[in-house]
N, C-alpha and C positions, 0 to 999 in steps of 0.2 A: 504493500500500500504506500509505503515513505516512494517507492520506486516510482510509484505513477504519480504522484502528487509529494514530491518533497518538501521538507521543512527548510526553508530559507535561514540563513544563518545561524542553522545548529549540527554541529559536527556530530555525529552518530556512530559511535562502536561499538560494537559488537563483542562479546567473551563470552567464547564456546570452548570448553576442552572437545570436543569432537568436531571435524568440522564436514562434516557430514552426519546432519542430526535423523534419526530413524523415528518414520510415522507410525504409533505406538499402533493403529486402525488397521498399517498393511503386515504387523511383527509378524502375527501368527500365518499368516498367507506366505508371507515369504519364509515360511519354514518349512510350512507344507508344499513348496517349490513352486505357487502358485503366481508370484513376483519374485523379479530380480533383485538384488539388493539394489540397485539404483529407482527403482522401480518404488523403493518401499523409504528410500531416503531423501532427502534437503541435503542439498549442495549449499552448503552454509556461505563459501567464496564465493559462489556466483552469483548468490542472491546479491551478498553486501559489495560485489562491482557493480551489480544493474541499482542497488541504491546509493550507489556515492557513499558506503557508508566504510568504516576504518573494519577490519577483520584481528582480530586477537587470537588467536590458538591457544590457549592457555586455561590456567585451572584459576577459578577465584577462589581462596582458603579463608575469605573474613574480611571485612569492610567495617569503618569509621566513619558511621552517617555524619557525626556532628564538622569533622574534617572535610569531608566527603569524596572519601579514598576509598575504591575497592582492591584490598591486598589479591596480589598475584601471586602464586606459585613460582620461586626462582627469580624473579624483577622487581620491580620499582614498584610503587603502586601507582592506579592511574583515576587522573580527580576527576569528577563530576559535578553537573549542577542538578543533573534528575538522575534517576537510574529507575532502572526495570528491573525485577528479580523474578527469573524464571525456571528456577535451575530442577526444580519434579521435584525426587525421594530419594531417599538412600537407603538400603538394604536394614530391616530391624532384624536382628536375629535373635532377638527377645531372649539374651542370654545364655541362649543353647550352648552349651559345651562342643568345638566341633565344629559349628555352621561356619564360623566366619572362613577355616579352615581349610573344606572340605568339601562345601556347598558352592551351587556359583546360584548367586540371585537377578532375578528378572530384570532390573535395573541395576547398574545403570549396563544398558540395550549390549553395548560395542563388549562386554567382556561373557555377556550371554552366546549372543552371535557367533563368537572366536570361540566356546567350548560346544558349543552344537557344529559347527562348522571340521572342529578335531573328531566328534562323534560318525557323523557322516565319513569321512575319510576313512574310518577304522570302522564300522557299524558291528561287527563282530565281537569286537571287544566289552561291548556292552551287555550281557545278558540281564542285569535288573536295573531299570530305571525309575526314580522316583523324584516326582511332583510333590511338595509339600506347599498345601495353599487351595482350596477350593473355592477359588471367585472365580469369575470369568477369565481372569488372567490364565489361572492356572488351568482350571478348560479348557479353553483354546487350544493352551501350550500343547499338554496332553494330548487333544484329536490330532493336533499337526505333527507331531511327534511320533503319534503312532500310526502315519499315514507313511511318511518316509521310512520308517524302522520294520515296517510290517510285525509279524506275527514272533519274530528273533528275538524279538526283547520284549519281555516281561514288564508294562507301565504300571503302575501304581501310585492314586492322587491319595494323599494324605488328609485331612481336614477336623480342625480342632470343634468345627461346629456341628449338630443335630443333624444339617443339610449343605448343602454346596449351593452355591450364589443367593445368599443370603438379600440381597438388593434386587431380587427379581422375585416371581411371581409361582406359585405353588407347581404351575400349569406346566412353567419354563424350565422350572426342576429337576420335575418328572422328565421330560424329555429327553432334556441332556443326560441327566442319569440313566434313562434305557439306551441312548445312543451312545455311553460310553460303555455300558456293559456288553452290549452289542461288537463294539469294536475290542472287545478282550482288556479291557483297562479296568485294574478293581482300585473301586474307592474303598477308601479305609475312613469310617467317620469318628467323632466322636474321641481323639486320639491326638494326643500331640509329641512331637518330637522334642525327645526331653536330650538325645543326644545325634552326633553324624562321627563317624568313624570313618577311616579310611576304604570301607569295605561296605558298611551297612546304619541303617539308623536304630537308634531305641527310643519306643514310643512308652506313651504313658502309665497301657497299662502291664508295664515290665517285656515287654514282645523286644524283637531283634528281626529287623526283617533289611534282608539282603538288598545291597543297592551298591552296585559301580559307576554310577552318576545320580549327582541329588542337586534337581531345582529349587530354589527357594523363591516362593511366589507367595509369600503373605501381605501384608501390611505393611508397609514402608514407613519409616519416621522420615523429618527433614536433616538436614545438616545441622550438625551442631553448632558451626561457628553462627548461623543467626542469632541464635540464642546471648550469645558470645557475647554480640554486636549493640546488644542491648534494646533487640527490637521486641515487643509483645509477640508471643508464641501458644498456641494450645497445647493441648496434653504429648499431643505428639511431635512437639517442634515444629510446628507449621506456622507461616506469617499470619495475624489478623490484620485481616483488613478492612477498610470502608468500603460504604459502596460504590466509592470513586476509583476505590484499585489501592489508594493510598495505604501503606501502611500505618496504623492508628499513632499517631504523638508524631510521624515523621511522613509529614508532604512533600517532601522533596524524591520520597523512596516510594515507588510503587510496585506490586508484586501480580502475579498471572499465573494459570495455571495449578498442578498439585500442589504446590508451595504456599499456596495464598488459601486461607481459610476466610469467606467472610461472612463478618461478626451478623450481620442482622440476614444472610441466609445460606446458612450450612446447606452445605451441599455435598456427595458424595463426591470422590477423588474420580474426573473421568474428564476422558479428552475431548467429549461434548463442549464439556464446559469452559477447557481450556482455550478448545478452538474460538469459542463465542466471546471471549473475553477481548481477543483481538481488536477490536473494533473500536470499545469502549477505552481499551487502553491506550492504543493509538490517540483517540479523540481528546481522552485527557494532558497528554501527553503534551498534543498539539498545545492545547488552551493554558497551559502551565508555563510551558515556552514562550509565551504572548503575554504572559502577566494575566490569565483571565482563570475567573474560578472554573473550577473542574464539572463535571456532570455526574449525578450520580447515573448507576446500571442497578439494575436487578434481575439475575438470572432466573430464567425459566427452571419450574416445578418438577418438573416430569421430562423424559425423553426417550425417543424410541433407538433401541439396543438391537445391532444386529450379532446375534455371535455365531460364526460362522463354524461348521461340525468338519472341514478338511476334507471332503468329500464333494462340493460342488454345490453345498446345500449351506440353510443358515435358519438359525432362533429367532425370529422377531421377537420383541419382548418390551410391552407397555402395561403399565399398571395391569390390568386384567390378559392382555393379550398373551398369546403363547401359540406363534405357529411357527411350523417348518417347513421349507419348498427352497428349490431352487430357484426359485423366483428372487427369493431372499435373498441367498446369495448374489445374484446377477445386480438387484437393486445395492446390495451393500459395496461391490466392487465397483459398478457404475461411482455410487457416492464417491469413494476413495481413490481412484483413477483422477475421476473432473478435480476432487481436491488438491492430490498432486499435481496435478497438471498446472497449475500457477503458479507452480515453482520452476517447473521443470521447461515452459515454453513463455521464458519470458519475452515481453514485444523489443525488439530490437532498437525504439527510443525511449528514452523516458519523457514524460510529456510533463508540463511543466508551465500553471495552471494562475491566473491570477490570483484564486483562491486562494494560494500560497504562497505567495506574496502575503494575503492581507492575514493570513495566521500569524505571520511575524508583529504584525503592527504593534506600538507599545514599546517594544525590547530598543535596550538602549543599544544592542547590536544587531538590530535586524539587519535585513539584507540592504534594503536602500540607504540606509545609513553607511550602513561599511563599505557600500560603492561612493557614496558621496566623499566619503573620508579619504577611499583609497585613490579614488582621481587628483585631489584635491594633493597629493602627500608627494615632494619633491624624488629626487634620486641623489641627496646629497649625503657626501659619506657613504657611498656606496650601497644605499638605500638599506643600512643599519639597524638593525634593532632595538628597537629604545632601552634603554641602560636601566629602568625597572625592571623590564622582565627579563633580559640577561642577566642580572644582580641574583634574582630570587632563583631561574634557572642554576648558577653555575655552585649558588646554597646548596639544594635540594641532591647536586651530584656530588656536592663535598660528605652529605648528613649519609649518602648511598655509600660512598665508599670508606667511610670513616669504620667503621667495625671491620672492616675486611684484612686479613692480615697478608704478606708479601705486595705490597704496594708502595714501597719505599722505592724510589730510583735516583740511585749515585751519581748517574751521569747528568742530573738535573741539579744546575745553582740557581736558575730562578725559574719558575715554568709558571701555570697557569694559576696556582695560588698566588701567586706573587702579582703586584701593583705594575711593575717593571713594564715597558713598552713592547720587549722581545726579550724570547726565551735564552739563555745564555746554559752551555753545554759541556759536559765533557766530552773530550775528543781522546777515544783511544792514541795510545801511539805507535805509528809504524804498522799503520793501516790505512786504509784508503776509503772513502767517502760513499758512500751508494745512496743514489738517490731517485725516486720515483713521483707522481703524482697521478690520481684520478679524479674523476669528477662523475658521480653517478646519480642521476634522477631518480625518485622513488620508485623502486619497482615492486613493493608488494606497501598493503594499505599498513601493516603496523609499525611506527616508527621504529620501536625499538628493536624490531627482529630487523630492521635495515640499514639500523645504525652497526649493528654486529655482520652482516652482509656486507656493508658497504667498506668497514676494515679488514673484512679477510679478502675482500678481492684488491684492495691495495697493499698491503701486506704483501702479499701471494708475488707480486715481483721482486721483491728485496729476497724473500726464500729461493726464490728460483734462481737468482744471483749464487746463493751460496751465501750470502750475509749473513750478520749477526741485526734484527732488527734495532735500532736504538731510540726513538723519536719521533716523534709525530706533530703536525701541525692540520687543522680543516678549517673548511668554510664550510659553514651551514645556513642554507637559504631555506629560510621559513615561509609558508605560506601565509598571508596575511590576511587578518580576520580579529576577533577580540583577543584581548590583551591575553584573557584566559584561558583560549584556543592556543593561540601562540605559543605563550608559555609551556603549555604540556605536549604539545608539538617535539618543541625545541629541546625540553627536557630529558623525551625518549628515547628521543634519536639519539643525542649524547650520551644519554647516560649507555645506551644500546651501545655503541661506537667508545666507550672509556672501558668498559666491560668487556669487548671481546680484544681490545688493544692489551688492557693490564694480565687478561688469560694467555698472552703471546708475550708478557715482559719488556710493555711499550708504553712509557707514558704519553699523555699528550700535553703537549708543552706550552700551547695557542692556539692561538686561531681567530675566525673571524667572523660574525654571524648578517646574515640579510635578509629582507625581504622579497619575494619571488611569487608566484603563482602555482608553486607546486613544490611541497619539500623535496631538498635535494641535497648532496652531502658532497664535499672536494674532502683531500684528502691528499697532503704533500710527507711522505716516508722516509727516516732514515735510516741506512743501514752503515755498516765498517764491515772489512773482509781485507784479507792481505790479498793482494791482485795474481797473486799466483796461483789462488785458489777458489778465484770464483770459477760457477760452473756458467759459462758462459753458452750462445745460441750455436758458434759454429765449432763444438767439440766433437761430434758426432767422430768415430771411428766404426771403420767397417768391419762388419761381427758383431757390432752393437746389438742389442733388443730394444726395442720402445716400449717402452712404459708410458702410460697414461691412468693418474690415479683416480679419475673420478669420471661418472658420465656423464654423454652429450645430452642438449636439449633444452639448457633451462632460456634460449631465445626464444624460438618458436610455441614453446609452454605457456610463456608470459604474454605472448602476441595472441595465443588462442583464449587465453583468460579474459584477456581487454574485451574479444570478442564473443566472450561469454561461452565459449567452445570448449573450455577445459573442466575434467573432471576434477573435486575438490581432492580425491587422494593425490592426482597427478602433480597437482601443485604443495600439496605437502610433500610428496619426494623431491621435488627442486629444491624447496627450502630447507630440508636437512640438508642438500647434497652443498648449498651453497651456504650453509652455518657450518661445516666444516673445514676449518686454514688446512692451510698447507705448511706449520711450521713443521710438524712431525713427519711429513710427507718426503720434504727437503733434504730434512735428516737421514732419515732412509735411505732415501735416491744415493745421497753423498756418499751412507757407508759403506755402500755394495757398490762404488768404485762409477758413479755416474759422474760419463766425461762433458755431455752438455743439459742443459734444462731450460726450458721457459715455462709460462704460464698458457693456458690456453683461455682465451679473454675475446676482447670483441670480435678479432677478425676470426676466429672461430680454428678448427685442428687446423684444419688444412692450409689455411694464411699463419698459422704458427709456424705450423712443420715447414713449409718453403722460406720461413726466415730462418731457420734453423739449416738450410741447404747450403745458408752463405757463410763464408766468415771474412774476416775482414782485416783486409789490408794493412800495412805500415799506413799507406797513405788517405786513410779512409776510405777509399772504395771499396766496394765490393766485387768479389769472383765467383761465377760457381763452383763450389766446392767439388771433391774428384772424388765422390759418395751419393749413392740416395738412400730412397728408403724406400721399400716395400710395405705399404701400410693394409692390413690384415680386415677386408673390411667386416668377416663374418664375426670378427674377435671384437669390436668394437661395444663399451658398453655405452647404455640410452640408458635416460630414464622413461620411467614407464609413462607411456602416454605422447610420446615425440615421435613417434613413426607415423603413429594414427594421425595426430594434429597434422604433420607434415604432408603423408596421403593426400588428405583434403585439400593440400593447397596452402595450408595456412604457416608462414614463415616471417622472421620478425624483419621490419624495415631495415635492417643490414644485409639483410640474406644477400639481395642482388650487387650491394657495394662486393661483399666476401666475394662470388664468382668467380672474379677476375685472378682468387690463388688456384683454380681450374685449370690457369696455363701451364702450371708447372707438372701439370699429369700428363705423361704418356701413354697411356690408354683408357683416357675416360670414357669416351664412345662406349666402354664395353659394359661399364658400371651405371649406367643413367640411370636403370631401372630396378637397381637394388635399394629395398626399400630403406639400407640407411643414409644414402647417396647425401639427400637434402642435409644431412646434419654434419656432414663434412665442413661443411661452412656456416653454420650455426654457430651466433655471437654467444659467450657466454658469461654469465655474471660470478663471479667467485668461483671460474671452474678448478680443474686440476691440474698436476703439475705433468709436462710432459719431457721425458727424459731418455738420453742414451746409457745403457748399462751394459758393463762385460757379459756376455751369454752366460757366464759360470757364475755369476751372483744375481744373475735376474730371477731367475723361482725362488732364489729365498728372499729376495725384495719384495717380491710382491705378497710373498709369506708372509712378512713383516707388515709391508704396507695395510694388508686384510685385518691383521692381530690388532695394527694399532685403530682400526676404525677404517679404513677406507675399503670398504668391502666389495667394490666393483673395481678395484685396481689389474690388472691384468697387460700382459702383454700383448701390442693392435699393431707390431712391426718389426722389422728386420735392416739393419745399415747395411747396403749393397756396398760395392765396389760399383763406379759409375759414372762417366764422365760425359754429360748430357745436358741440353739444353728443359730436358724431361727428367727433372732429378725423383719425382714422386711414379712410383708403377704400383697401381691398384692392383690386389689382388686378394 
């Protein structure tokens, strides 16, 4: 909804620990093979590119409404003026001896999925399985369960109460209980699991009943840190709320979904409700942002339940009603199909509404204000950021890294703490100088994952040298907006960019901050090295292997995202592969006797490996060197989703500059049509390091290299004897 009617002058982010969220409507269908996992999931990235909104991957452990800081797992915290709180349930194992153990619980969805997913793999290995939990949850699970498993393994639903789906109807009961007995699945009622063993449960009334996988599908409490947080909670940890959404004593925090209980109408935990809250929450959302009071909602009473038996059929289920048809089913997956389907085909603009505009109206930084300001605002000083909020900024990164221990840097007499105008250094002696720069635009929505992005792919050439990293200076242009956008803007990215520098034993010493249209980070590197031992581009010796420690893809990845074409795992394997330096990488290369190395960066392998063809002159020219390389293209690693995107066509705005290292192949005719071909020249952002190594220490390099975390490292070449205007031969 933000996507088709956005909110003017409020920056939007998102924090999801999954970024692929599963619709609770399609869980049991896609267990029963009925949908895909893409089918049954929210692509969390793509939603928040088609709304201009920021993307977080992370876990929230606890938040400071009166601050109004939500704690991260691992970072900084990140401040707000409203928040949303939607995070569901979390597993109660009502102190069972075991569960926590032993059991895997219905939520949260992604660690259910991954032991049913090992089930199926192995289906053999399971002969008893047991359901503990008789709600609809656990019915489901059970029908889909034993619709893939068949008649091999032994289900059993467990249930502490009289009857199974206690929230439905005498009629709907009956049903589902002849339809599970039918289907070979024995309910055990009246019984609770007082223990779970590695092998089997013990229920209440002293029994032992055999189980080599146990669901936990009761009752969910919330997260404890709510509690924590000092916000009002019911018996089971759940937010109250008004009927504005607002959490009671704190308007600034509103809550949605299982997590939110509200005060004036209880309502049972379901994704009816969830889904319906959208609307109201949005709306208040909107009006809160405007300075205007909120609305209240009040959810409906009653609602019709489909619960589908894994078989092509389903339960209606309303106060009195109680039928079953396939009809049912067909009407319940119609519902949940069109549902998905708004996520899944989003319209390719976003439209962009005066209505939204006049929701800003009021705000001292709505949008037409912060346009009238930003035309009005000179380019003097390099169009600088005003020295309150760098001041409170470069606080906030001192308060971050102050408990952190190994942060002292010797070669630092005055650096960024310091008043001083420029940083002033120690200079090894009897070494030589390495120095680099980059300049890279934001390429994924959180600042702080691209402030740690944006140092390892500048870093990544002082390593490739062979250097010792020593120093660092950046500019960072911030996008301009309120002082309080700015500010935490700015904060991220640095504090992101000081964090993965001091994890490499690099301070940063200065730097310089602006205003721009789009965060974006520079980045000038120092390194020392005795010059006899950098690893330089033109060392290549014939006999060599090539090494390449990391894979291709994360350009065209990035250019399918913008265009809303990338799947959300896809782009979580770019962003591991490019939160990984290359200092340890270096290291490696060096001690198994690598004679040259670069990085492989925007002009992609193939414009790396042909600078690597030449080496260079007394006189600065260049020759071609009297070597090539046989580059391996079936050895070559991608990340997952860069063949597909590429297929289609879809390649990042450097693709066609790259090309023209195509000259230096002598037999590309022959390769056009191998489907890694396109990534040959694919730009990339913090890629790997590419190197020549002796034959006799390349397999334990890449031993090494895997041990230490680079786990697509491998050998994609061979250094010929070769003296040719064609120093690259595909093969």
């Amino acid at each position: 909804m933000v996507g088709m009617k956005p909110m003017p002058g409020v920056q939007i982010t998102l924090v999801s620990d999954v970024s692929e969220a599963p619709y609770s409507g399609m869980l049991p269908g896609h267990i029963a093979g009925f949908y895909t996992h893409e089918e049954a999931h929210i692509d969390l990235r793509k939603l928040c590119v088609f709304a201009g909104a920021r993307f977080v991957h992370a876990t929230v452990v606890g938040m400071d409404p009166g601050a109004r800081e939500v704690f991260i797992e691992g970072r900084a915290p990140l401040s707000f003026d409203l928040v949303s709180i939607n995070i569901g349930s979390t597993p109660s194992w009502g102190g069972v001896p075991g569960a926590a153990e032993f059991a895997t619980p219905s939520k949260p969805v992604p660690e259910l999925l991954e032991r049913w997913e090992s089930i199926k793999a192995d289906p053999s290995s399971v002969q008893n399985l047991v359901i503990v939990g008789g709600g609809a949850g656990g019915v489901e699970l059970a029908l889909a369960m034993e619709k893939q498993l068949g008649g091999g393994t032994c289900i059993r639903l467990i249930h502490a109460g009289e009857d199974i789906l206690r929230w439905h109807n005498q009629g709907v009961r009956d049903r589902l209980g002849n339809i599970l007995g039918e289907r070979g699945i024995e309910v055990i009622l009246q019984e609770r699991v007082i223990e779970v063993t590695q092998d089997a449960v013990r229920i209440s009334s002293g029994g032992k009943i055999a189980a080599d996988v146990v669901f936990w599908v009761t009752q969910a409490n919330a997260p404890a840190w709510l509690a924590e947080a000092g916000f009002p909670v019911d018996k089971d940890g759940f937010l109250i709320v008004d009927d504005t959404l607002q959490v009671k004593g704190f308007p600034q925090v509103f809550a949605a979904g299982d997590v939110a209980s509200i005060a004036r109408y209880p309502r049972p935990k379901s994704g009816v409700f969830a889904v319906r809250m959208a609307k109201p929450l949005l709306r208040n959302l909107r009006r809160l942002a405007a300075e205007k009071l909120p609305f209240p909602w009040r959810p409906q009473k009653g609602f019709l339940s489909l619960i589908g038996t894994a078989d092509g059929s389903a339960v209606a289920s309303r106060t009195l009603l109680a039928h079953a048809s396939p009809l049912m089913w067909w009407w319940k997956d119609r519902i949940d199909r069109r549902f998905m389907e708004k996520f899944s085909r989003l319209p390719a603009m976003k439209i962009f509404t005066s209505d939204a505009v006049e929701d800003s109206a009021g705000r001292n930084d709505d949008l037409e204000s912060l346009r009238r300001r930003a035309a009005m605002r000179c380019s003097g000083c390099a169009a600088k950021v005003g020295a309150p909020i760098l001041s409170r900024v470069m606080d906030r990164i001192r308060e971050e890294r102050a408990g952190l221990e190994n942060v002292e840097f010797p070669q630092v007499i005055a650096g960024i703490d310091d008043p001083d105008d420029a940083a002033i250094l120690v200079v090894p002696s009897r070494k030589h100088l390495v120095q680099t720069i980059d300049y890279i635009p934001e390429i994924i929505s959180d600042p702080y994952l691209f402030g740690r992005i944006a140092a390892n792919h500048c870093l990544s050439d002082i390593f490739a040298m062979g250097a010792e990293a020593h120093s660092a200076l950046c500019l960072v242009v911030a996008p301009f907006g309120a002082e309080a956008v700015m500010e935490e803007s700015l904060f991220q990215a640095l504090n992101g960019l000081t964090t993965a520098l001091e994890s490499m034993g690099v301070p940063l010493v200065g730097g310089h901050t602006a205003e721009g249209d789009r965060l974006a980070l520079g980045i000038s590197a120092n390194g020392f090295i005795r010059a006899d031992r950098a690893t330089r581009k033109g060392g290549l010796r014939a006999g060599d292997l090539v090494i390449l420690t990391k894979p291709l893809g994360t350009g065209c990845l990035f250019a399918a995202e913008m265009r809303l074409e990338a799947k959300a795992g896809w782009i979580d394997g770019a962003v591991a592969s490019m939160l990984l330096d290359n200092l340890r990488a270096s290291e490696i290369l060096r001690e198994h006797g690598a004679g040259a190395m670069t990085d492989v960066t925007g002009f992609g392998l193939l414009g790396h490996l042909a600078e690597m063809m030449k080496a260079t002159e007394s006189g600065g020219s260049y020759r071609v060197n009297s070597v090539g390389v046989e580059l391996l293209m079936d050895h070559l690693p991608v990340l997952p989703g860069a063949v597909e995107v590429t297929s289609r066509g879809i390649l990042s705005s450097l693709h066609h500059h790259n090309r023209s290292a195509f000259e230096a192949v002598e037999n590309v005719d022959e390769f056009t049509d191998h489907e890694v071909f396109p990534l040959l020249v694919d730009p990339q952002t913090s890629g790997g390091l590419l190197a020549g190594v002796p034959e006799k220490g390349a397999a334990d390099a890449v031993e090494a290299l895997v041990a230490a975390g680079y786990s697509e490292a491998r050998v994609v070449g061979r250094v010929l004897e070769m003296e040719s205007d064609f120093p690259v031969v595909l093969g």
